[in-house]
C-alpha positions in Angstrom: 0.0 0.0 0.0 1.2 3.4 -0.9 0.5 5.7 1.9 2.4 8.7 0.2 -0.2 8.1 -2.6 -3.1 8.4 -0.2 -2.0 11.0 2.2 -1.2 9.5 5.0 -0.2 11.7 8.2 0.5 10.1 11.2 1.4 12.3 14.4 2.5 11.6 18.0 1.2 12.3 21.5 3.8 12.9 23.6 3.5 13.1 27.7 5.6 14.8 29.8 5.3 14.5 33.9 6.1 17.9 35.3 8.2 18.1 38.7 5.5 20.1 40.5 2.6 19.2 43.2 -0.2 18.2 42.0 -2.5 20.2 39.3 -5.5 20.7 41.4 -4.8 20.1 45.1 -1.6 20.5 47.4 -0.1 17.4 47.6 2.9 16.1 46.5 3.0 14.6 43.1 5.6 11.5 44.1 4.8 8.1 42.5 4.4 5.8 45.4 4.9 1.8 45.6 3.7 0.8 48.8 0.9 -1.7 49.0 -1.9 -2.1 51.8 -3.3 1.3 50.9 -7.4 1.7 51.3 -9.7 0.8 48.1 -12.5 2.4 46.6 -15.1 1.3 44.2 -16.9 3.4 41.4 -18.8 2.2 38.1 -19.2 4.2 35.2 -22.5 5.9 34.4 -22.8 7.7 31.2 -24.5 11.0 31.5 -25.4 14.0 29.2 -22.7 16.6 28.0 -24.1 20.3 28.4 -25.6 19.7 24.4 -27.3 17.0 25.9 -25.4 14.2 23.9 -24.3 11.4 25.4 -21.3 9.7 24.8 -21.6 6.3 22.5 -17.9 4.9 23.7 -19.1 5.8 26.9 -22.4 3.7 26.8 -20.7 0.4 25.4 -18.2 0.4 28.2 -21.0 0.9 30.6 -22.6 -2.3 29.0 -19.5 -4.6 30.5 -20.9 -3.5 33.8 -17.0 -3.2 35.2 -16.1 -1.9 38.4 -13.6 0.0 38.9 -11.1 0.0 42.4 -8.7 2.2 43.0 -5.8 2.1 45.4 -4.8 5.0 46.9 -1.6 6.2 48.7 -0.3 8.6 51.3 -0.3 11.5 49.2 -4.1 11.0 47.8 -6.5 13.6 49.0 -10.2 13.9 48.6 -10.2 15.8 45.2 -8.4 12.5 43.6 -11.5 10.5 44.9 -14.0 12.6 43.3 -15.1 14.1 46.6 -14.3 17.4 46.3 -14.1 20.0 44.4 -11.0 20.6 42.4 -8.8 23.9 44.0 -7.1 26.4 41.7 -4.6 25.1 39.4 -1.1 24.8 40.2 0.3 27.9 39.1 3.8 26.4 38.8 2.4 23.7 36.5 1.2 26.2 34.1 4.3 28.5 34.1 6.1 25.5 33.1 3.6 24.7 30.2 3.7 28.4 29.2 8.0 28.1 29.2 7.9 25.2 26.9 5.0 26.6 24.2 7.5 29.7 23.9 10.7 27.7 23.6 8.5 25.3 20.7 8.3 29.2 19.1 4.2 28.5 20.0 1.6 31.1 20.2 -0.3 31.2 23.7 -4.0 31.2 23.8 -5.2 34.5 25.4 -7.2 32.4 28.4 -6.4 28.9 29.5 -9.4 27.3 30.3 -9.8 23.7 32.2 -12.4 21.8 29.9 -13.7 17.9 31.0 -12.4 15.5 28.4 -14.8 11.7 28.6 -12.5 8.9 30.1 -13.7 5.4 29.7 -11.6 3.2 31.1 -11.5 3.9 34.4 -8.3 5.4 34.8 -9.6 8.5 36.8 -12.1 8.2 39.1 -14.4 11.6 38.1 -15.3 9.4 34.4 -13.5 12.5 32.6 -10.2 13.9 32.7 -9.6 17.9 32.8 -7.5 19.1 30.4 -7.0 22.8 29.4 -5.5 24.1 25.5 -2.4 26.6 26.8 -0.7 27.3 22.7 -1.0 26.4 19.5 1.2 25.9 16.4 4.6 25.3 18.0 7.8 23.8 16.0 11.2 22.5 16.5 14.4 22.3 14.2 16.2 18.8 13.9 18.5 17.5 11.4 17.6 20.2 9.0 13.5 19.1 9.3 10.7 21.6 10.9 8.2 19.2 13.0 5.2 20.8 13.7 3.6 20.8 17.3 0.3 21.9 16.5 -1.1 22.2 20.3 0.1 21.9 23.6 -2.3 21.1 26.8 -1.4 20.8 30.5 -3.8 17.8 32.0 -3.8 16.1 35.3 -2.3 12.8 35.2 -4.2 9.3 35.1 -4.0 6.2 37.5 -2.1 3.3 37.0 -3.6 0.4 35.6 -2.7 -3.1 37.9 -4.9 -5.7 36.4 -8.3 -7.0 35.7 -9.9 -9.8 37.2 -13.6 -10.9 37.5 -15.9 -8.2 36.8 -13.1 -5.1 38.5 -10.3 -3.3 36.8 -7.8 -2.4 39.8 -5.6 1.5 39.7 -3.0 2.8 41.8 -3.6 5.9 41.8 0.5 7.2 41.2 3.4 4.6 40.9 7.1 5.2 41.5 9.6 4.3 38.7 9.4 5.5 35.6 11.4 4.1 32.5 12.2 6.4 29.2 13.6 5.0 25.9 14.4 7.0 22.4 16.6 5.5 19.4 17.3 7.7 16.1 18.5 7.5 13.1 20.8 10.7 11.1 21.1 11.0 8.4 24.1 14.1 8.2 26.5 15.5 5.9 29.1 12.9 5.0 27.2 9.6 5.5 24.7 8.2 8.7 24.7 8.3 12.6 22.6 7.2 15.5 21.1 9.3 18.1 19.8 7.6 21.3 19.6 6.3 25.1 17.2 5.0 28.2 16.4 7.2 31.8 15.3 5.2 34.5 14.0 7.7 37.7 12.4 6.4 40.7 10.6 8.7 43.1 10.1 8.5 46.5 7.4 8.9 48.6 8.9 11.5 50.7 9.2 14.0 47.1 12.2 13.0 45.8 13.5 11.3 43.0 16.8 9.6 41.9 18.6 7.7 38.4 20.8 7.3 35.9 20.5 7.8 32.8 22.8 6.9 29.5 22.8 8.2 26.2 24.9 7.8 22.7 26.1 9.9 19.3 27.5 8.6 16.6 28.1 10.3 13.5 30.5 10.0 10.7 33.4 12.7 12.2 31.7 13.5 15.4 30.0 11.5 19.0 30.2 10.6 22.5 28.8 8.6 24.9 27.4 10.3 28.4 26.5 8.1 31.9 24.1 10.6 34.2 23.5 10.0 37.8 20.9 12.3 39.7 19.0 12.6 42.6 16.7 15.6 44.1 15.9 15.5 47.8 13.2 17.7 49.3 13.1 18.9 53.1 10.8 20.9 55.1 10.4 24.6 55.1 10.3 24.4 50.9 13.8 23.4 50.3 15.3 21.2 47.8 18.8 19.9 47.0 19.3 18.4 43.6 23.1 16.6 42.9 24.1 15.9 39.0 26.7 13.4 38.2 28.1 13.4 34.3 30.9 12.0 32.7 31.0 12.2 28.8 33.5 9.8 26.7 34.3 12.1 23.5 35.2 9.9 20.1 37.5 13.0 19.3 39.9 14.7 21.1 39.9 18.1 22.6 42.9 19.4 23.5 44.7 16.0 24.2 41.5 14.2 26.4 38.4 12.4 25.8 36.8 12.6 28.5 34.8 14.8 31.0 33.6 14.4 34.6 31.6 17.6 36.0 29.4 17.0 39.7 26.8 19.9 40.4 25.2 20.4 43.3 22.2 22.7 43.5 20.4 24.0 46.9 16.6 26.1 46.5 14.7 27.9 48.9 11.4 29.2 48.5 11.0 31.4 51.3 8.4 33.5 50.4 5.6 33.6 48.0 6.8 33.8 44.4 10.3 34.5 46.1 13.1 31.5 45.5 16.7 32.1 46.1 19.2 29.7 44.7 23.1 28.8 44.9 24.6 26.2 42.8 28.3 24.8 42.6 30.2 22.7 40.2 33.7 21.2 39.8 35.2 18.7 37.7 37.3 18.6 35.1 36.5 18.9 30.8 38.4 19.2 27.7 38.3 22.9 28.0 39.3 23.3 31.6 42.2 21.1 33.2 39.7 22.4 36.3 36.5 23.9 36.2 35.0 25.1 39.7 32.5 27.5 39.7 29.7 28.7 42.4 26.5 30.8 41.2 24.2 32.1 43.8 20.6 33.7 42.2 17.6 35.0 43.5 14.1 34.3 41.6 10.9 36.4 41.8 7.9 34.8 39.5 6.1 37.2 38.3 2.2 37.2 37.5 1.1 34.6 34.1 0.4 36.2 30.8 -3.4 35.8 30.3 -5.9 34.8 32.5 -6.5 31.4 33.5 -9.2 29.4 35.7 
């Protein structure tokens, strides 16, 4: 079959956790593994949308008659369980999904508003999932190509599906490690090359998070090969400690070496509201710098969103 012929387009969905509490409550966004943690049930009931349609996916998965149990874990609240009101969004969240639509050269809606997008399967407990439009007709430049990223949304994340048996389809509501994976194939001036590497990061139920993380280059005159390790801690009083570990292995040499080892550590305080001061050090050694230390201290104030949102 000749999809060229018949105009196929086929685009990608691509999800992104954000480091950030949750979107519409206070707690703490960590992926947690530990079991024992209470259950609830719900079943799905299709209702009328404000045109007064109803859903037809909806009303053929509410013909299995399925119910639906969620686990939940120390960090679940009562707006997780569908028994409360959602609170104002997470204004972090949003700044972040504003940052990235601009750096994807994207155009920002004027308002962002939280809509309620049908979810049939169970994997959040409300029967919908709310989802809000923040920019439109983004792009990024790669190997010579323009990939258009038509929209970007900010939504709250779904449960974790743990398996099905008799009649109920069991969630945990957040789980801990997560596992990334991206292979790609060049094609540069003066013949092929490979682009690629994995990022395992496990989070902990305290906030923080740890990995590693590996990743390759080859091209015809040009590579390297990098091994990460990282780790962010939280403590009390809204401060945070992150440590980076990286070590590159260069295929060509730079001034005589190969090879680079650079360890950052990075300490945050938010001490105020929209206030944030920062000081960051790093030493090591590169091919540029027989010894590279170097200390940065900064002090952050967030100002207001462009736009309204609600």
């Amino acid at each position: 079959m000749d999809y060229r012929a018949l105009g196929l387009k086929v685009g990608l969905e691509i999800h992104q956790q954000l480091a950030t509490h949750k979107l519409f409550c206070e707690d703490a966004s960590t992926l947690v593994d530990a079991p024992g943690g209470l259950r609830f049930r719900r079943r799905l009931r299709p209702t009328q949308s404000e045109l007064g349609e109803v859903d037809a996916a909806a009303i053929e998965e509410a013909k299995r008659r399925l119910t639906f149990v969620y686990e939940t874990t120390p960090n679940v609240c009562l707006v997780e369980a569908d028994e409360e009101p959602p609170h104002p969004p997470n204004p972090e969240a949003l700044d972040i999904a504003l940052e990235i639509a601009l750096l994807l050269d994207a155009k920002p809606v004027s308002e962002v508003d939280f809509m309620r997008k049908i979810v049939i399967d169970g994997s959040n407990t409300s029967g919908f999932q709310r989802s809000a439009l923040v920019a439109l007709d983004g792009h990024l430049e790669t190997n010579g190509k323009r990939i258009g990223v038509p929209t970007i949304l900010l939504e709250e994340d779904a449960a974790r599906k743990l398996g099905e048996a008799e009649g109920e389809v069991v969630y945990r509501l957040l789980q801990p490690l997560s596992l990334e994976g991206d292979w790609h194939f060049l094609k540069v001036e003066g013949g092929n090359g490979h682009r690629g590497g994995a990022r395992a990061t496990f989070r902990t139920p305290t906030g923080g998070s740890f990995g590693a993380e590996a990743r390759l280059l080859t091209e015809p005159d040009n590579g390297y090969k990098l091994a990460r390790l990282f780790g962010i801690r939280r403590f009390p009083r809204n401060v945070t400690v992150t440590l980076d570990l990286d070590a590159y292995w260069l295929e060509r040499e730079i001034n005589a070496t190969k090879r680079s080892f650079v360890a950052t550590v990075t300490g945050g305080w938010a001490f105020a509201q929209a206030w944030e001061a920062m000081i960051a050090g790093s030493f090591g050694t590169t091919p540029y710098f027989e010894r590279r230390t170097e200390a940065i201290a900064r002090l952050v104030y967030r100002f207001g969103l462009p736009g309204g949102f609600r």
